[in-house]
N, C-alpha and C positions, 0 to 999 in steps of 0.2 A: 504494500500500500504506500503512496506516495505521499510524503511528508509535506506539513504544510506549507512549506515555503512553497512547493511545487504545483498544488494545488490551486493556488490564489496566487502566485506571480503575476501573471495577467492582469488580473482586477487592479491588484497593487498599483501598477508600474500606470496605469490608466488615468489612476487618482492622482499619481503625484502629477503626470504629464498634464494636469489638468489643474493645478494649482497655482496660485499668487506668483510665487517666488519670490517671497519679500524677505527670506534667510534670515526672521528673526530672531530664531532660534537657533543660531549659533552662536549667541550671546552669552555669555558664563550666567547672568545672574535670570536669562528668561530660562536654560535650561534647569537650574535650581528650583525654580516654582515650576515648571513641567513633572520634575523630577519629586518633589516634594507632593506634589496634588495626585502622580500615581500611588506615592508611599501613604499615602494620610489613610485610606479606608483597608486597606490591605489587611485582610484578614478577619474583617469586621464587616464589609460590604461584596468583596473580593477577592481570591489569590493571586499575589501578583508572580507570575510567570518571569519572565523577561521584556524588558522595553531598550529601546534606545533615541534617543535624542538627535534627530538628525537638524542641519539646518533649514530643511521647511517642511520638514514634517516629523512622525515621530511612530514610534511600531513597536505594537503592547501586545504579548500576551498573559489574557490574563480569565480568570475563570470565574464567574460568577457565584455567591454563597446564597445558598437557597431563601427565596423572600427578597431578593436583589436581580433588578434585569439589567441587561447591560446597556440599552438604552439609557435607563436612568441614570449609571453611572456614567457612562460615557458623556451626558448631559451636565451631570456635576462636575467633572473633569475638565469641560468647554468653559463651562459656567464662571469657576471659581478662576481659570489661568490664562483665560481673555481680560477679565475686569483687571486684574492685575496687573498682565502685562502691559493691555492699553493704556492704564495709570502711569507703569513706569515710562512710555515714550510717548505720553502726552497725545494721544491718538482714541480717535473713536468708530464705533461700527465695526463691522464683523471680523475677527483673528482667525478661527477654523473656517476650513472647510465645512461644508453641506457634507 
C-alpha cells in the first residue's frame, strides 16, 4: 500500500501551485506561532504526528481525538495564527488559504 506522501502528492503540489506566495512564513518569529498553535491542543484536541514549516505553507500530520473534527481544529489553527501574524506585520484580510 502506498504511503501517504504518494497518495496525495498531486492534490498537495496543486494547492501550493495555487497559493499567495507571500513567504511569510519563513520568518523565525511567524514560524514560532505556526509552530506553537500546532503544539497548544496536542493531545487534548489532537495527536500531533509531524509538521513542518515551510515558507508558504506548512504540512501537519496529525490525528484527531474522538469528540474533535478536524475541520474545527484546522479552523482554530487558521483562526488563532492569522490574527497574530497579521498583528505582527500590520496587515489585514485573509493569511490561509481556502
Amino acid at each position: 500500500m502506498p504511503g501517504y506522501h504518494h497518495r496525495f502528492t498531486d492534490r498537495f503540489q496543486a494547492s501550493l501551485n495555487a497559493g499567495y506566495g507571500s513567504h511569510l512564513l519563513r520568518h523565525p518569529d511567524v514560524d514560532a506561532i505556526v509552530a506553537g498553535a500546532l503544539r497548544f491542543f496536542n493531545e487534548t484536541r489532537h495527536v500531533l504526528g509531524r509538521f513542518v514549516v515551510m515558507p508558504n505553507h506548512v504540512h501537519v500530520l496529525v490525528t484527531p481525538i474522538c469528540g474533535h473534527e478536524l475541520s474545527d481544529i484546522r479552523h482554530s489553527w487558521k483562526s488563532f495564527t492569522s490574527l497574530k501574524i497579521n498583528k505582527m506585520f500590520n496587515r489585514r484580510g485573509q493569511f490561509w488559504q481556502e
